[in-house]
Backbone as numpy.savetxt, mean C-alpha at the origin, in Angstrom:
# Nx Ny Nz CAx CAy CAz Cx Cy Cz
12.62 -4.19 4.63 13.21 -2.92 4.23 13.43 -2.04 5.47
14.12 -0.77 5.16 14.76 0.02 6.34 13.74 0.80 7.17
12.05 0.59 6.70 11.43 1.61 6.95 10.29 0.84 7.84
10.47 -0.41 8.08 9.19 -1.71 8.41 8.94 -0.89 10.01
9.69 -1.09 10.92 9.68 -1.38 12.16 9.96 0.49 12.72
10.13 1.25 12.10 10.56 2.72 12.77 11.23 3.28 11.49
11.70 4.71 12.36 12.50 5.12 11.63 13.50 5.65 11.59
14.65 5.47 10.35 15.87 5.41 10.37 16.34 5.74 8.80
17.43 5.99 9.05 18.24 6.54 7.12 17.65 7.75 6.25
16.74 7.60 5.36 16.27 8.87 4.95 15.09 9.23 5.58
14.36 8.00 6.33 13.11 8.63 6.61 13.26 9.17 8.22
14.68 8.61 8.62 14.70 9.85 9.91 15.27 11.42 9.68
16.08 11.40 8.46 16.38 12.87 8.07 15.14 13.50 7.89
13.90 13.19 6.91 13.31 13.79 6.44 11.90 14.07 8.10
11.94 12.84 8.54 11.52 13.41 10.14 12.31 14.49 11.03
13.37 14.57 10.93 14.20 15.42 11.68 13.80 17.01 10.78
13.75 17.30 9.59 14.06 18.61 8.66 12.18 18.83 9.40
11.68 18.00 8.87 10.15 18.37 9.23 10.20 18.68 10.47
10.13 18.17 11.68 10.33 18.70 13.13 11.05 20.12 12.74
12.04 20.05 12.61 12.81 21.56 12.55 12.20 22.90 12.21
11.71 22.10 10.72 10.88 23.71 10.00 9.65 23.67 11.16
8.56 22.99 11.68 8.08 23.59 12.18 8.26 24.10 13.39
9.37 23.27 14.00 9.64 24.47 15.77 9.80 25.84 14.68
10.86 26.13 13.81 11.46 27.37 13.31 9.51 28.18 12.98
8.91 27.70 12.38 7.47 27.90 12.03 6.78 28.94 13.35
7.02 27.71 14.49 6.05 28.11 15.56 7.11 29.50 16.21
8.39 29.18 16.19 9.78 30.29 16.92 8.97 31.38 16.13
8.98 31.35 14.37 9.02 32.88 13.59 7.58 33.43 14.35
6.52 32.47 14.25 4.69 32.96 14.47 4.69 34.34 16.03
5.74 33.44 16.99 5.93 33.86 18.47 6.15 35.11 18.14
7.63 35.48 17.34 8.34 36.70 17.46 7.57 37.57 16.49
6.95 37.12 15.88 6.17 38.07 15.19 4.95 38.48 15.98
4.62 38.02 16.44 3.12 38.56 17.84 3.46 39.19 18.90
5.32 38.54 18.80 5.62 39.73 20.22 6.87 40.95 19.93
7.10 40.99 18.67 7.95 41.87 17.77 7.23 43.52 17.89
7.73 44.00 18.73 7.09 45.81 18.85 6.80 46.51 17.51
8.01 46.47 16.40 7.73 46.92 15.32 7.35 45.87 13.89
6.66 46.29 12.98 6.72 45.41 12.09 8.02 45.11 11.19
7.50 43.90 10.80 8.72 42.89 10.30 8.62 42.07 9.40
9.18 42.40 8.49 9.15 41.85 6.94 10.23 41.24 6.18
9.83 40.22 5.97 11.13 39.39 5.64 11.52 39.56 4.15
12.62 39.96 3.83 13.27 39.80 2.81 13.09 38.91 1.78
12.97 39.18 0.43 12.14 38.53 -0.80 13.29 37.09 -1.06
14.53 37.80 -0.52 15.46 36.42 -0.72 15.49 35.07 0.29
15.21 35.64 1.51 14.50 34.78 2.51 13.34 34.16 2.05
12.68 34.33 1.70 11.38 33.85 0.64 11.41 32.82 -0.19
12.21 33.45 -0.93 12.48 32.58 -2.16 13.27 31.25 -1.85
14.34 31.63 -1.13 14.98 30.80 -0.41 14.01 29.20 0.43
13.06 30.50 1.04 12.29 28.95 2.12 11.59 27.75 0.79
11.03 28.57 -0.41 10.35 27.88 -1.24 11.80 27.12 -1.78
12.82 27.40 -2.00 13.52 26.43 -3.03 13.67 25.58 -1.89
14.06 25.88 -0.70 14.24 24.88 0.52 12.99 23.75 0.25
11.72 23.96 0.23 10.71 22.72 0.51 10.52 22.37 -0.67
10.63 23.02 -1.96 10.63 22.61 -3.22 12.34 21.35 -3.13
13.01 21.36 -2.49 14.14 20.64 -2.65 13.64 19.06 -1.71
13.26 19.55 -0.48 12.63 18.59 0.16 11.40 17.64 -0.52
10.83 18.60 -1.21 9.77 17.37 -2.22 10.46 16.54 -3.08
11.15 17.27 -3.36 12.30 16.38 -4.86 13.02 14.98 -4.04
13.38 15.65 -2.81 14.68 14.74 -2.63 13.49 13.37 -2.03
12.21 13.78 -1.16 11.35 12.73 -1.09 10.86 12.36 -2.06
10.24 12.41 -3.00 9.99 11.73 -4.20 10.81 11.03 -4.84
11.98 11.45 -5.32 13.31 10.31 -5.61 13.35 9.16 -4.49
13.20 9.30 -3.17 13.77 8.04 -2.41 12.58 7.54 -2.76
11.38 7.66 -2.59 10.36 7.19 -2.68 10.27 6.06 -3.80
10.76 6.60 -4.93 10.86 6.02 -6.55 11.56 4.76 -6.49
12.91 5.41 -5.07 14.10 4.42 -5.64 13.29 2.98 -4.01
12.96 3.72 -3.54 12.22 2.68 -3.14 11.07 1.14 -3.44
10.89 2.33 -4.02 9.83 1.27 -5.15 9.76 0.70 -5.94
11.05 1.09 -6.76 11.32 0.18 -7.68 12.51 -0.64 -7.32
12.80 -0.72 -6.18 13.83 -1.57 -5.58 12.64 -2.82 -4.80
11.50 -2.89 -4.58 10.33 -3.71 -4.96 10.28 -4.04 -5.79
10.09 -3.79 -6.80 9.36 -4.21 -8.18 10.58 -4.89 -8.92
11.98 -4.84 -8.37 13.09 -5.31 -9.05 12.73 -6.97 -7.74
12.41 -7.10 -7.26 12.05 -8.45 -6.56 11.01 -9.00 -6.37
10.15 -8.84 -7.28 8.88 -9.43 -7.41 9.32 -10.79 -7.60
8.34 -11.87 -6.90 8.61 -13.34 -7.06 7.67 -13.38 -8.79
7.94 -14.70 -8.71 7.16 -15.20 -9.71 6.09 -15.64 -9.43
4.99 -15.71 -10.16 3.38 -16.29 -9.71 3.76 -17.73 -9.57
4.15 -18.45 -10.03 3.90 -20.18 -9.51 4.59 -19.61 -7.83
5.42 -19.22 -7.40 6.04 -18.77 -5.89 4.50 -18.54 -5.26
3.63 -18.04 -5.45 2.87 -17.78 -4.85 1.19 -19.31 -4.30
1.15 -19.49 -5.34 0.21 -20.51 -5.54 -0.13 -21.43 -4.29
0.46 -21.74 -3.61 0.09 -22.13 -2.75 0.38 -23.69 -2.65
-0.28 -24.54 -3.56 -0.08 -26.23 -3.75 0.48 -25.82 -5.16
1.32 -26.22 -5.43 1.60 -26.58 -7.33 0.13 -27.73 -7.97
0.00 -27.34 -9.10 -0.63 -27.55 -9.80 -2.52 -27.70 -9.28
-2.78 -26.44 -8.63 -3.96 -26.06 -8.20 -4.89 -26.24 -8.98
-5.86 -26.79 -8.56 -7.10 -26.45 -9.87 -8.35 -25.81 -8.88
-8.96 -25.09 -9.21 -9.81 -24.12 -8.33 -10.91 -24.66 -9.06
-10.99 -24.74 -10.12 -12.35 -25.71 -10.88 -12.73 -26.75 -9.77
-11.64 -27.59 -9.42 -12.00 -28.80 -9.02 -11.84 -28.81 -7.75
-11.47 -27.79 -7.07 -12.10 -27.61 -5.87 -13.20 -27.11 -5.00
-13.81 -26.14 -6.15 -15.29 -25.83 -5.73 -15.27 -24.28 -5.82
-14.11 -23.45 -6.42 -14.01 -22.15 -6.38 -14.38 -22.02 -7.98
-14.64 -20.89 -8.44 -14.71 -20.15 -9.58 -13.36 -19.77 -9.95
-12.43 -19.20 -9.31 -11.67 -18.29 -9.21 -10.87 -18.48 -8.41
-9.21 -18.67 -8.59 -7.91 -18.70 -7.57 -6.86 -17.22 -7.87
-6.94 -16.61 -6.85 -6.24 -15.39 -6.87 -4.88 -15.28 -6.43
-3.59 -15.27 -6.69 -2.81 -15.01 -5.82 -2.52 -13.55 -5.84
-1.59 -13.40 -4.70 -1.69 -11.82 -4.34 -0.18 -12.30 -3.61
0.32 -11.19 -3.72 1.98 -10.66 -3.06 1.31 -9.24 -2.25
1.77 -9.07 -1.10 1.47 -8.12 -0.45 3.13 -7.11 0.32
3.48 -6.20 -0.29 4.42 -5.83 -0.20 4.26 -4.16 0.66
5.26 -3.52 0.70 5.24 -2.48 1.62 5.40 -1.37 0.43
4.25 -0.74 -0.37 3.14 -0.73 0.51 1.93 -1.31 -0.53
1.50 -2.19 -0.92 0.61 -1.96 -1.72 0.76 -3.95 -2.15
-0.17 -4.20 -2.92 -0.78 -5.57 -3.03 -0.53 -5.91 -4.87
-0.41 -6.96 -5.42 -0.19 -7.08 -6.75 -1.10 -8.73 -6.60
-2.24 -8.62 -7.41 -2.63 -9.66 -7.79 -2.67 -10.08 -9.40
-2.29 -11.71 -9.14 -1.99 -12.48 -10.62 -3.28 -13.56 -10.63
-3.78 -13.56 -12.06 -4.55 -14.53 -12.12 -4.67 -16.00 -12.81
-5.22 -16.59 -12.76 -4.71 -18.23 -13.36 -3.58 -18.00 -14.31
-3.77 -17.13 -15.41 -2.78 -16.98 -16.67 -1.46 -16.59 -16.08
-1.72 -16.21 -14.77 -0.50 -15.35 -14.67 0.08 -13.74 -14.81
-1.40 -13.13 -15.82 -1.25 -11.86 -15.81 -1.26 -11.08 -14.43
-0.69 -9.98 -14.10 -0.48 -9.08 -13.01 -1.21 -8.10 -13.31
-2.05 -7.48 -11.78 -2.57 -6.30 -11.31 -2.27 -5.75 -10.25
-1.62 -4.52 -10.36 -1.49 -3.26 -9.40 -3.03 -3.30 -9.01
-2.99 -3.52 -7.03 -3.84 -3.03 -6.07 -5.43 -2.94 -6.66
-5.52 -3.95 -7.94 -6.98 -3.92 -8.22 -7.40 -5.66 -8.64
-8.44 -6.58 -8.61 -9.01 -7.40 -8.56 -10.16 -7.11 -9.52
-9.87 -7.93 -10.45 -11.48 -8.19 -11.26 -12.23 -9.43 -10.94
-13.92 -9.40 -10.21 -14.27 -11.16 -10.40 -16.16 -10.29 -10.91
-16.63 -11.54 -10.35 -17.60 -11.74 -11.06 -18.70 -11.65 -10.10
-19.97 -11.12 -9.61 -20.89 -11.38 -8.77 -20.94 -12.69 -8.50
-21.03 -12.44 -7.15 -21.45 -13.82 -6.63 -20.31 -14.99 -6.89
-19.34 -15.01 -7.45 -17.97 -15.89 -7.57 -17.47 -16.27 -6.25
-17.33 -17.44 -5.91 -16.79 -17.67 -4.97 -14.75 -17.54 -5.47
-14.90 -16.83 -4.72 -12.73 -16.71 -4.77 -11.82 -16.94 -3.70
-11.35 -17.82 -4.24 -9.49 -18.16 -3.61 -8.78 -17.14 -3.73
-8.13 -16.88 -2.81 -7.06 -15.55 -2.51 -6.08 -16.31 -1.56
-4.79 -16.85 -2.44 -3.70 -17.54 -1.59 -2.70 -15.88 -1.51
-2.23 -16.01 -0.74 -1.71 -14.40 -0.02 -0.47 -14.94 0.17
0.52 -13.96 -0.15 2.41 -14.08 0.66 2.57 -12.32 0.87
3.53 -12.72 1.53 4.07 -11.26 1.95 5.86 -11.81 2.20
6.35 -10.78 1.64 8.03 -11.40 2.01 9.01 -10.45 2.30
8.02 -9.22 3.06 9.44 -8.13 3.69 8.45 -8.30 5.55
7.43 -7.85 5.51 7.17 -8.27 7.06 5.58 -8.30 7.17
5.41 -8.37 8.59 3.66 -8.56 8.73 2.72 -7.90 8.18
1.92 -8.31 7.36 0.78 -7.54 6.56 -0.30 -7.66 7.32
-1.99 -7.24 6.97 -2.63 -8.06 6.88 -3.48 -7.85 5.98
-4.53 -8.63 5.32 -5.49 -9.00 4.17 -7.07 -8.34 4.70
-7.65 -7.35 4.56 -8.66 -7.11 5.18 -9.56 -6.47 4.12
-10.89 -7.21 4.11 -12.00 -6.81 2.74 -13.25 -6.89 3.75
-13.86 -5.77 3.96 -14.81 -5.22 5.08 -15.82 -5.96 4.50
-16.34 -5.42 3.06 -17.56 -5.98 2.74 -17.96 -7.36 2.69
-16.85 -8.42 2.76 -17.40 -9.75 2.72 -17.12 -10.14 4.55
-16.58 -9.28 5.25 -16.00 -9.10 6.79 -15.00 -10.44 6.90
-14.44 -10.27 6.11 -13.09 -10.87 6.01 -11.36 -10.48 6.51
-10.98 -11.07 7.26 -9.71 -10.44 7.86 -8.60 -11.34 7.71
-7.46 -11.37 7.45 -6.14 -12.24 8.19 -4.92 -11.84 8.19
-3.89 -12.56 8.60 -2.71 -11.66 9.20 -1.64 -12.44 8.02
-0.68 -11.74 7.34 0.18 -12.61 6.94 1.50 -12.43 7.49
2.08 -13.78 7.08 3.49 -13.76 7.63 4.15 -14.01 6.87
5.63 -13.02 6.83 6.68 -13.00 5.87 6.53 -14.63 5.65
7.13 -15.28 4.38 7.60 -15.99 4.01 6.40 -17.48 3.76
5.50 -17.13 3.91 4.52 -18.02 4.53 3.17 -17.46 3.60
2.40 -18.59 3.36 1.03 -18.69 2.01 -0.35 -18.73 2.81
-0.86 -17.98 3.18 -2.47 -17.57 3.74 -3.19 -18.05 2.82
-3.95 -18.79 2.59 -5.22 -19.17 2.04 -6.54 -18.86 2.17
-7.42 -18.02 1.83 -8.71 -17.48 2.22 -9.76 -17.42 0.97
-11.06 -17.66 1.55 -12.25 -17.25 0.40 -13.66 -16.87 0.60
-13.78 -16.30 -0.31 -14.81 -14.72 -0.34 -15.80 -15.47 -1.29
-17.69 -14.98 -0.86 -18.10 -15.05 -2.34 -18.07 -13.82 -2.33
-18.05 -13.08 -3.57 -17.79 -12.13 -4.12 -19.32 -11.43 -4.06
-19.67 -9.68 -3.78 -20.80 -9.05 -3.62 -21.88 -9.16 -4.89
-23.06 -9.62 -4.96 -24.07 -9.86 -5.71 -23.91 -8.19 -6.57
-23.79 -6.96 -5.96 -24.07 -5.78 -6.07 -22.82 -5.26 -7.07
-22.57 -5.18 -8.09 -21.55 -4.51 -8.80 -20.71 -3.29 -8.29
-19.75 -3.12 -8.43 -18.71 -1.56 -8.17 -17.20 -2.23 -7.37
-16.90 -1.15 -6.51 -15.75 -1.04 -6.10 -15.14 -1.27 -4.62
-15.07 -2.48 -3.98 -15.20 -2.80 -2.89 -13.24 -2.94 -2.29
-13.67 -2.00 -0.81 -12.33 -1.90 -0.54 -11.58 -3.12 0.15
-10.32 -3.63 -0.08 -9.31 -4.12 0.69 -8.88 -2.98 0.95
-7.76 -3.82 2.53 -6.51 -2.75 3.46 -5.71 -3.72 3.98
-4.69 -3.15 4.22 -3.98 -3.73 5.20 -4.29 -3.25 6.57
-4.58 -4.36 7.57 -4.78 -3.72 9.44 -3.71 -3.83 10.24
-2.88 -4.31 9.84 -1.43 -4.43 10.31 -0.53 -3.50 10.28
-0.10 -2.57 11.01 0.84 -1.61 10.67 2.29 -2.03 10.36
2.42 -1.77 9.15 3.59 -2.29 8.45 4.63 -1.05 7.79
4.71 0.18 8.34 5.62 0.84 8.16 4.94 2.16 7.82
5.81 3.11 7.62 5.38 4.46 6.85 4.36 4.92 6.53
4.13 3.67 5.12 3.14 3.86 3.97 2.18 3.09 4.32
2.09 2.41 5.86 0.66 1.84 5.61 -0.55 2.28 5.57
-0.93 3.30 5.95 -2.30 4.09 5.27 -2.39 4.20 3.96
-1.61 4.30 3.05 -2.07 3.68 1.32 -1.74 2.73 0.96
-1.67 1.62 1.97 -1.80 0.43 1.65 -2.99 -0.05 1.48
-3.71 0.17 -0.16 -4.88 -0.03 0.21 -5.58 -0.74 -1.51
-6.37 -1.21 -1.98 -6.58 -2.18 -3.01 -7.95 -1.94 -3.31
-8.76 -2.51 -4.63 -9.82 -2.60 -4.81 -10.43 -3.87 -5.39
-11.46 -5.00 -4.74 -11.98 -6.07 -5.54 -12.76 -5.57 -6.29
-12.84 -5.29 -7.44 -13.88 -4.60 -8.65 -14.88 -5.82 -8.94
-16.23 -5.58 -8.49 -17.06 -6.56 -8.73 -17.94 -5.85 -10.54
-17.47 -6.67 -11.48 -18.36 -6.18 -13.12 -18.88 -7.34 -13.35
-19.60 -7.15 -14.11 -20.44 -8.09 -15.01 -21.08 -8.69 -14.56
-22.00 -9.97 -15.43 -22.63 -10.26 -15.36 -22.96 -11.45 -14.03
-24.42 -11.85 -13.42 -24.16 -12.64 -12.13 -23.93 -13.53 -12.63
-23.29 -14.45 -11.56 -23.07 -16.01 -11.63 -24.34 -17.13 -11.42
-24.06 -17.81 -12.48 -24.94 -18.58 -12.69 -24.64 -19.82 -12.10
-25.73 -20.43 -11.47 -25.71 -20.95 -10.24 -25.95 -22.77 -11.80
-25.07 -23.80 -11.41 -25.12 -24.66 -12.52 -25.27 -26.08 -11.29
């Protein structure tokens, strides 16, 4: 997408208006500290600056939208992700095979059935889990502190990795460490460790 590598199209306008208002910010602060008489700006000037940044939120939130759902209109399909066709995680020694799409900005994991989750993970204490990973606009990476797990993905290409999952129940963070555009600081996920432990057979 237009926003991976720098910036350009709306997100250099909306860098350019931001630079602007604040030189104009720091210009008004100056002349007012060095203005002999006082100086009061006009209620229409006012009103004006608010419909001005009230317009600027709007017009960022729409690209934002149309951004995002210009993602979500290209979501692959879960068998795309899997890694080997016809996987069995039983019979390889995992509990649990996760795939995950990692997109700009945010992560969607599917599980055996195929059902989909927005940036959240359900497993089980102590589960050992498969997490086959793609990414297909540019470099991500896969990073879950608490099991000190890291890797890099590459567009077009299936990462394979596995975690046992924290004995301790709650809310354990993934990130991306890869700077991958804009939004990569909320590029960010949760493995939700519930229920009951795993029973060791």
């Amino acid at each position: 997408m237009q926003y991976a590598l720098g910036l350009s199209g709306d997100a250099a306008i909306m860098f350019a208006i931001t630079v602007a208002l604040g030189v104009a910010g720091i210009l008004a602060l100056a002349m007012a500290l060095a203005w002999p008489k006082r100086w009061r700006l006009r209620y229409r000037m006012e009103i004006g600056f608010v419909v001005l940044l009230l317009g600027l939120v709007i017009y960022a939130d729409v690209n934002s939208s149309r951004t995002y759902q210009a993602y979500e209109a290209n979501l692959p399909e879960p068998a795309a992700l899997s890694g080997t066709k016809g996987f069995d995680a039983k019979r390889a020694g995992f509990d649990r095979a996760v795939r995950v799409y990692a997109f700009q900005w945010g992560f969607i994991f599917f599980d055996e059935s195929g059902k989909a989750s927005r940036n959240a993970v359900k497993v089980a204490p102590g589960e050992k889990v498969l997490f086959n990973i793609m990414s297909n606009d540019v470099i991500h990476g896969f990073n879950i502190p608490a099991a000190q797990l890291t890797t890099e993905l590459e567009p077009g290409g299936v990462s394979s990795i596995w975690i046992r999952a924290p004995d301790t129940p709650g809310k354990y963070l993934i990130q991306c460490l890869n700077y991958c555009g804009l939004g990569h600081a909320q590029m960010k996920a949760w493995l939700v460790v519930e229920g009951a432990a795993r029973q060791e057979g």
